[in-house]
Biopython code that builds the backbone (N, CA, C, O; Angstrom):
import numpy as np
from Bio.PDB.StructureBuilder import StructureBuilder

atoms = [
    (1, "UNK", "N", (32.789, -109.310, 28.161)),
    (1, "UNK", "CA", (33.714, -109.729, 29.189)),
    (1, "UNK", "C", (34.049, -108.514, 30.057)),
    (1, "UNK", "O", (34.161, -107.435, 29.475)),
    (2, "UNK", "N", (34.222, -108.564, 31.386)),
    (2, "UNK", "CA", (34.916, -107.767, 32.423)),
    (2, "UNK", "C", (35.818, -107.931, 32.709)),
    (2, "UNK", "O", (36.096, -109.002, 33.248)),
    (3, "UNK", "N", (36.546, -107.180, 32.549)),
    (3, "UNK", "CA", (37.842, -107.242, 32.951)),
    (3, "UNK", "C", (38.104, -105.734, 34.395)),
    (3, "UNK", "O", (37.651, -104.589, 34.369)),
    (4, "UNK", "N", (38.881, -106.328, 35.339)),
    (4, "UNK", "CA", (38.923, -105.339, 36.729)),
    (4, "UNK", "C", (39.982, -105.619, 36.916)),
    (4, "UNK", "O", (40.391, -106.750, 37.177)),
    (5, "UNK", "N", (40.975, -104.070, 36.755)),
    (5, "UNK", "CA", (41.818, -103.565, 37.241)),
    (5, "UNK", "C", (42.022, -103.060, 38.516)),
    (5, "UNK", "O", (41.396, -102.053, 38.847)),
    (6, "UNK", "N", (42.990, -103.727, 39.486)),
    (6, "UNK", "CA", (43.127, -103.333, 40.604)),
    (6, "UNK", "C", (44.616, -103.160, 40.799)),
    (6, "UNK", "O", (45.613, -103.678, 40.295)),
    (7, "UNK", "N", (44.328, -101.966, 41.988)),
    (7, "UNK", "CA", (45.970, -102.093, 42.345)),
    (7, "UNK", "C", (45.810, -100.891, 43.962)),
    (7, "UNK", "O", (44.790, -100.388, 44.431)),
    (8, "UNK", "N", (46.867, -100.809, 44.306)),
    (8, "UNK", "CA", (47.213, -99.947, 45.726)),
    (8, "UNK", "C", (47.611, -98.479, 45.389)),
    (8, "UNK", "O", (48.829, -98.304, 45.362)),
    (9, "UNK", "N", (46.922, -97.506, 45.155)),
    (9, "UNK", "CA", (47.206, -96.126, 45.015)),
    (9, "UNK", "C", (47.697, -95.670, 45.812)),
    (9, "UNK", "O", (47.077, -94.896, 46.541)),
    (10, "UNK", "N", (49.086, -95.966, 46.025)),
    (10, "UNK", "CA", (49.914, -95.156, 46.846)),
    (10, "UNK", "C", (50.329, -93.477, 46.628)),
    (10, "UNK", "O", (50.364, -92.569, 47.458)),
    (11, "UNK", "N", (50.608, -93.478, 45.228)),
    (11, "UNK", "CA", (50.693, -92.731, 44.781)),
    (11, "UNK", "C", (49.980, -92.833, 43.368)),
    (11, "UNK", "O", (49.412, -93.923, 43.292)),
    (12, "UNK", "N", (49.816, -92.068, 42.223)),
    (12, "UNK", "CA", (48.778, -91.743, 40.938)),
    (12, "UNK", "C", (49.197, -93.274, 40.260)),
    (12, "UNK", "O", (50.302, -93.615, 39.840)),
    (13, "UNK", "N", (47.838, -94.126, 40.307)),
    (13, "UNK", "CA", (48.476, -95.507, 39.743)),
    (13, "UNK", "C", (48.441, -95.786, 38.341)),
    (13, "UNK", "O", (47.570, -96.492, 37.832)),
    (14, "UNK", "N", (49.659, -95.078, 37.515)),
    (14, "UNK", "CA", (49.949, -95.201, 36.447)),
    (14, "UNK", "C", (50.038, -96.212, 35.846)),
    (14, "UNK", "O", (49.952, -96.023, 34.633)),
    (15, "UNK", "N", (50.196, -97.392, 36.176)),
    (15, "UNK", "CA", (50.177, -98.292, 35.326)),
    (15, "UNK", "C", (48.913, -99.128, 34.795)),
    (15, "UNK", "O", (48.659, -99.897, 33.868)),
    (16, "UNK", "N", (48.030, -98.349, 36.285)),
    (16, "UNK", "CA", (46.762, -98.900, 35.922)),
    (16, "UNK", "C", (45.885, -98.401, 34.809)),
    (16, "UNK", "O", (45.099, -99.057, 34.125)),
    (17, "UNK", "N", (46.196, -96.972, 34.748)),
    (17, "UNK", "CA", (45.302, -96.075, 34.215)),
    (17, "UNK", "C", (45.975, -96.604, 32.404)),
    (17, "UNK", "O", (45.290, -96.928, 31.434)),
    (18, "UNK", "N", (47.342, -96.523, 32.492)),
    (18, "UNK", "CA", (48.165, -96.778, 31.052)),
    (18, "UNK", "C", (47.358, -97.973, 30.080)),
    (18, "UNK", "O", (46.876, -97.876, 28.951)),
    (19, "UNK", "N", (47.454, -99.427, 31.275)),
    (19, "UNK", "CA", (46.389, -100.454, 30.792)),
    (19, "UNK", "C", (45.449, -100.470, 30.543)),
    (19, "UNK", "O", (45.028, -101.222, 29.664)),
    (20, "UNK", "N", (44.724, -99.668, 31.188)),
    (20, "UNK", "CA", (43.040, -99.473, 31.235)),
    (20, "UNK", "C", (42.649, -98.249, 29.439)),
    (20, "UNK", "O", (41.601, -98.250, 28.793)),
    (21, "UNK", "N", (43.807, -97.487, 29.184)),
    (21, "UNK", "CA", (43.325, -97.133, 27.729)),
    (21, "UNK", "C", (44.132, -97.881, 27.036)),
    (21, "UNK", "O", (44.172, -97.434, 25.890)),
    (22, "UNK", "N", (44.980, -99.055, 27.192)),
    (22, "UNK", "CA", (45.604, -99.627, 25.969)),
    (22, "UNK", "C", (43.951, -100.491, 25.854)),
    (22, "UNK", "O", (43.062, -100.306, 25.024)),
    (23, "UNK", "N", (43.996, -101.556, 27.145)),
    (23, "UNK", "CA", (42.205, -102.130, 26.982)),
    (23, "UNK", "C", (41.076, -101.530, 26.193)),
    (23, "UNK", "O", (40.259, -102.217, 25.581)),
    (24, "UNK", "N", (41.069, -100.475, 26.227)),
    (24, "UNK", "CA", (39.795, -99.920, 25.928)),
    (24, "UNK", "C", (40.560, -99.415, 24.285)),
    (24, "UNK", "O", (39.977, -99.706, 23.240)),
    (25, "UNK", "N", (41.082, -99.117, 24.281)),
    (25, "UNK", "CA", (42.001, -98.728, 22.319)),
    (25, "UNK", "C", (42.429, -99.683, 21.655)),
    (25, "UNK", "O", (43.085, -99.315, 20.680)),
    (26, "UNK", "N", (42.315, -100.964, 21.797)),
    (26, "UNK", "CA", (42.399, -102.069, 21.471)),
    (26, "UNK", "C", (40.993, -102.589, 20.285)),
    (26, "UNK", "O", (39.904, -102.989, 20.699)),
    (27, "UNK", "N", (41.286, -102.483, 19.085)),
    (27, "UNK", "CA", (40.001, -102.739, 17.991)),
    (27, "UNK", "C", (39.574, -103.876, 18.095)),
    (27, "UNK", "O", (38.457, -104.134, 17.646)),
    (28, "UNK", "N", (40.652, -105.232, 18.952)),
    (28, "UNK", "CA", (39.633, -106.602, 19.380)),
    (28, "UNK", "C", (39.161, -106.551, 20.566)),
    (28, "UNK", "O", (38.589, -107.588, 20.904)),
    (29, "UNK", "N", (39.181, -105.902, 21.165)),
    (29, "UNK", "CA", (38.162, -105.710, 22.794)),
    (29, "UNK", "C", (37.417, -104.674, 23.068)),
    (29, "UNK", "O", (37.474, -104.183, 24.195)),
    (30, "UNK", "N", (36.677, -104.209, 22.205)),
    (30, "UNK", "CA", (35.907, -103.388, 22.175)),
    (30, "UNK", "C", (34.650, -104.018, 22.635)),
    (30, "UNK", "O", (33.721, -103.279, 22.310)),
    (31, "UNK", "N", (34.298, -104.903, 23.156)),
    (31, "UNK", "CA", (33.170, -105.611, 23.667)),
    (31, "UNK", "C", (33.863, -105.945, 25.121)),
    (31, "UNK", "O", (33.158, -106.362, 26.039)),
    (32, "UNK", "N", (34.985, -105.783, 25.254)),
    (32, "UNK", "CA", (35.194, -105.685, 26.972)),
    (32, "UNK", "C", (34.885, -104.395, 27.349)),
    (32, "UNK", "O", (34.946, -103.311, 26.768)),
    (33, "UNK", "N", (34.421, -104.872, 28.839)),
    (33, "UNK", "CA", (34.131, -103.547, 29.815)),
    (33, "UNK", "C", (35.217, -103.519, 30.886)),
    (33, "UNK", "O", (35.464, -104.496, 31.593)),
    (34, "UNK", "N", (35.854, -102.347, 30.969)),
    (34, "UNK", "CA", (37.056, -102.196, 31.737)),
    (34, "UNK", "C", (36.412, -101.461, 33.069)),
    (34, "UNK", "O", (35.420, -100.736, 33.141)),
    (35, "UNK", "N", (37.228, -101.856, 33.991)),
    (35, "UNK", "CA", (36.567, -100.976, 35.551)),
    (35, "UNK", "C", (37.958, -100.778, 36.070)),
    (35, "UNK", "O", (38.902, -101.368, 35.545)),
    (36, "UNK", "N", (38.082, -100.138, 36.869)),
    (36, "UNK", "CA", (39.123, -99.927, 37.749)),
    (36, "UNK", "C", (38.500, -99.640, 39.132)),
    (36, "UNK", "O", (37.492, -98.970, 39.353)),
    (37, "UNK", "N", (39.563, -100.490, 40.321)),
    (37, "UNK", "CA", (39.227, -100.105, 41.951)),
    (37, "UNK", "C", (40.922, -100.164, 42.341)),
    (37, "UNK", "O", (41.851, -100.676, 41.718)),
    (38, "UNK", "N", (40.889, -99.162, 44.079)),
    (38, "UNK", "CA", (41.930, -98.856, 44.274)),
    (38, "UNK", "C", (41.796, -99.240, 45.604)),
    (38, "UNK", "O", (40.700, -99.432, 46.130)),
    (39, "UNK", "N", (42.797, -99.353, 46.133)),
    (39, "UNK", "CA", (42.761, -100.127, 47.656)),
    (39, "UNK", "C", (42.778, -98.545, 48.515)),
    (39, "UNK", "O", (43.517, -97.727, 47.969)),
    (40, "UNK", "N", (42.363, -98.259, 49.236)),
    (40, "UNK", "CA", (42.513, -97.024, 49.904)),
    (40, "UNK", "C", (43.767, -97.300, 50.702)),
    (40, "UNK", "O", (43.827, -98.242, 51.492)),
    (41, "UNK", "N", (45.109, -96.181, 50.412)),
    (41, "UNK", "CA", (46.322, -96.622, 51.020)),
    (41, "UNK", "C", (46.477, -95.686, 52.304)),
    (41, "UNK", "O", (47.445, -95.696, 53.064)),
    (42, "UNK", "N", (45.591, -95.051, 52.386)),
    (42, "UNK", "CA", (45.629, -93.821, 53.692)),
    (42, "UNK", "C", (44.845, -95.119, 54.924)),
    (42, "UNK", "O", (45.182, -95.173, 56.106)),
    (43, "UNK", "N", (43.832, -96.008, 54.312)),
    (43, "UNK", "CA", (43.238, -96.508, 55.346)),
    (43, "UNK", "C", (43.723, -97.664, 55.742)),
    (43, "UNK", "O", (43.722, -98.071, 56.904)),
    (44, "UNK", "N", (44.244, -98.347, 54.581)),
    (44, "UNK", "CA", (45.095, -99.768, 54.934)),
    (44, "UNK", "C", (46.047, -99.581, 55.649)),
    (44, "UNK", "O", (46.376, -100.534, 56.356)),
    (45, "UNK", "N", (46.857, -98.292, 55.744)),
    (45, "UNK", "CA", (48.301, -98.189, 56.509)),
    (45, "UNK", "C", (48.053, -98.063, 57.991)),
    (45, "UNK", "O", (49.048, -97.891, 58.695)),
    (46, "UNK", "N", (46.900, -98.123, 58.551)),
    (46, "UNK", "CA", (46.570, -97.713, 59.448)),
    (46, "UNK", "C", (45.757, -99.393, 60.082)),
    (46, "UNK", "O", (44.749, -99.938, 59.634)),
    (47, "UNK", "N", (46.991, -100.012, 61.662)),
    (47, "UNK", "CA", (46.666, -101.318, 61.437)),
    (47, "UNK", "C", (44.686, -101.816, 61.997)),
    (47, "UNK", "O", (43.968, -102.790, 61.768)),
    (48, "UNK", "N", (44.512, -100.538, 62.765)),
    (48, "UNK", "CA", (42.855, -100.477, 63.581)),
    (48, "UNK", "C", (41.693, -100.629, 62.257)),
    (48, "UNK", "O", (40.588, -101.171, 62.258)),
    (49, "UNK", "N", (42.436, -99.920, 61.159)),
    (49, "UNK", "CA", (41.233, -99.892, 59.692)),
    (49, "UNK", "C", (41.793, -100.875, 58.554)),
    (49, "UNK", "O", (41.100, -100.729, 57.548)),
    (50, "UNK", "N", (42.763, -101.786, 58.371)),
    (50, "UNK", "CA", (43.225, -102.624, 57.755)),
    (50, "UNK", "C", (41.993, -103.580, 57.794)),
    (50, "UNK", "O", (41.226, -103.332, 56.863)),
    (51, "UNK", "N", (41.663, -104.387, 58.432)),
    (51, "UNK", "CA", (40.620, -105.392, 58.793)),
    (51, "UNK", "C", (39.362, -105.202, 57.530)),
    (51, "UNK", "O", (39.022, -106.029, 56.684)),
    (52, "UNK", "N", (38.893, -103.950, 57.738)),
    (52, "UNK", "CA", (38.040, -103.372, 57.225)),
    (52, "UNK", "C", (38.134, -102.919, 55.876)),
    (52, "UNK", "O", (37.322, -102.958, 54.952)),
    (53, "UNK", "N", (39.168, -102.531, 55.949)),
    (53, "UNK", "CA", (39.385, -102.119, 54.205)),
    (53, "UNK", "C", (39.619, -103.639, 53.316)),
    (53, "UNK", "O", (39.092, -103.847, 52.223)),
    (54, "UNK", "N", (40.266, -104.349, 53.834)),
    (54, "UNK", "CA", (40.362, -105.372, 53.020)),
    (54, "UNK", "C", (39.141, -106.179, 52.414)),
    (54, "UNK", "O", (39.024, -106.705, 51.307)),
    (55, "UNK", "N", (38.034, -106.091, 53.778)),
    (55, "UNK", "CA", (36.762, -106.619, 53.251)),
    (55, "UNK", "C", (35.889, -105.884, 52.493)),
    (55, "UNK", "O", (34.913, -106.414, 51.964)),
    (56, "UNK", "N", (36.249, -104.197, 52.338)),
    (56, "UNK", "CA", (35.502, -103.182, 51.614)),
    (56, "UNK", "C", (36.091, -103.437, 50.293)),
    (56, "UNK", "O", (35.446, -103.061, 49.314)),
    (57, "UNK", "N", (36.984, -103.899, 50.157)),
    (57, "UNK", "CA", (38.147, -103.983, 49.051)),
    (57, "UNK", "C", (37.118, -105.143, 48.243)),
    (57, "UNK", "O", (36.586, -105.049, 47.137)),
    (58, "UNK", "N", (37.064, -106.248, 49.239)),
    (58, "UNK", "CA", (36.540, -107.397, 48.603)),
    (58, "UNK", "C", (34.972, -107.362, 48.078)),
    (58, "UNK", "O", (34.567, -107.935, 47.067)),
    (59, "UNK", "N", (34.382, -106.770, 48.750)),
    (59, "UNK", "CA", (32.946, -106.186, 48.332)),
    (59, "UNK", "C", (32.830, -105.571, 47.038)),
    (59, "UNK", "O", (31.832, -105.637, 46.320)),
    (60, "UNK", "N", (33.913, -104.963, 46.776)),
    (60, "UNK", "CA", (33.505, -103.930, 45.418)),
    (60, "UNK", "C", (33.486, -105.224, 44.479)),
    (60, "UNK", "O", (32.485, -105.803, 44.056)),
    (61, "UNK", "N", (35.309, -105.653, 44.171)),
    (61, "UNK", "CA", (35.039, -106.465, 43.353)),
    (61, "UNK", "C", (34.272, -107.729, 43.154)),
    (61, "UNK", "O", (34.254, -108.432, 42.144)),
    (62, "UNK", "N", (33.577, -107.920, 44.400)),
    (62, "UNK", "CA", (32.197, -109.096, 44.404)),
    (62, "UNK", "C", (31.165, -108.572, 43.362)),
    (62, "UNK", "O", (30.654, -109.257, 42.476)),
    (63, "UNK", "N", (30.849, -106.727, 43.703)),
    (63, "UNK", "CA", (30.096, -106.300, 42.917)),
    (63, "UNK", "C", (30.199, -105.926, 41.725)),
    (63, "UNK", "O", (29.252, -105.393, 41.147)),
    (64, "UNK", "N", (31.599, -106.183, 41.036)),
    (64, "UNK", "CA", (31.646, -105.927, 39.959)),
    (64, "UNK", "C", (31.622, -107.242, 38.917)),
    (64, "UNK", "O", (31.609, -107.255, 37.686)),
    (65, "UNK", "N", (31.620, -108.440, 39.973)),
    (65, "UNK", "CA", (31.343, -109.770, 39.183)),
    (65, "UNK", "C", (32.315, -109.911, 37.834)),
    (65, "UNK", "O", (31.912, -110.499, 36.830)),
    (66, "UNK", "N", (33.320, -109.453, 37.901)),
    (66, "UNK", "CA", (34.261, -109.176, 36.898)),
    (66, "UNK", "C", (34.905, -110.731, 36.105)),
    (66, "UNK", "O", (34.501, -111.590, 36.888)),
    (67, "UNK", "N", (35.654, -111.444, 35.010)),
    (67, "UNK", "CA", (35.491, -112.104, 34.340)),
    (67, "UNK", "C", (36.959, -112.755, 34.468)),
    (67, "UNK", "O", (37.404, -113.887, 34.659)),
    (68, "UNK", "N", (37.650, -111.056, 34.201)),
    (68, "UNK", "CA", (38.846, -111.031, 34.864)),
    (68, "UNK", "C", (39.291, -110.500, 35.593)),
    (68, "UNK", "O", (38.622, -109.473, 35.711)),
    (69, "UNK", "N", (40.313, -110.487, 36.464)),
    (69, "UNK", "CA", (40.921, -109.470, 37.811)),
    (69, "UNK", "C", (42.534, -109.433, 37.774)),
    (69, "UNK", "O", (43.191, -110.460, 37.948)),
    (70, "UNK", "N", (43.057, -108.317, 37.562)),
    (70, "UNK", "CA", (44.547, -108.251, 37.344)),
    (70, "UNK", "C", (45.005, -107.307, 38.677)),
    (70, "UNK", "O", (44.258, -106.426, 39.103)),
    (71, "UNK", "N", (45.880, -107.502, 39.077)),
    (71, "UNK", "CA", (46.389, -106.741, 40.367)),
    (71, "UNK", "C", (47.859, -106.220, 39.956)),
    (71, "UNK", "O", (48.759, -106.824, 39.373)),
    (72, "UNK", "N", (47.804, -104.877, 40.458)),
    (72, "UNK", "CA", (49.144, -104.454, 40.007)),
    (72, "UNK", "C", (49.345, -104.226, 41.816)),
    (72, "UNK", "O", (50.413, -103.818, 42.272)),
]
sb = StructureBuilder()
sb.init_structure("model")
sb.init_model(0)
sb.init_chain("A")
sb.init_seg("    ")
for serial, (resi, resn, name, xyz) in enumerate(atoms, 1):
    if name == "N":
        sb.init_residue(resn, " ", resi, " ")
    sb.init_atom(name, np.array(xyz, "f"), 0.0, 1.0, " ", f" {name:<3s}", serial, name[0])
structure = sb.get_structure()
C-alpha cells in the first residue's frame, strides 16, 4: 500500500515528517510505502505562479499513484 503525505511547507513541516516515522516504525505497516510531497509555498504565494503550481502539485501525486493521500 501507498500511502502520500502531503502538506504546505510554509515553514519545516513537522507534522508531516513526525507521521511519516510513526508510519514507517509501525511493526503492522511495514509493507506500506510512505512518500512525502510539499506544495512549494514561495511559488503558490505568488498569484502569476499559483495556476501552475497547483497543477505541478497535481502531477506528482498522479505519479505517485498513491493508495492513500492525507493532507496536512
Amino acid at each position: 500500500m501507498k500511502i502520500l503525505l502531503t502538506s504546505i511547507s510554509i515553514e519545516f513541516p513537522l507534522a508531516t515528517y513526525g507521521l511519516a516515522a510513526e508510519l514507517q516504525g509501525n511493526s503492522q505497516l511495514l509493507a506500506c510505502q510512505v512518500e512525502m510531497i510539499d506544495l512549494d509555498w514561495a511559488r503558490l504565494s505568488h498569484y502569476e505562479r499559483k495556476n501552475s503550481e497547483i497543477w505541478r502539485y497535481l502531477a506528482k501525486i498522479d505519479a505517485v499513484k498513491p493508495d492513500i493521500i492525507c493532507f496536512s
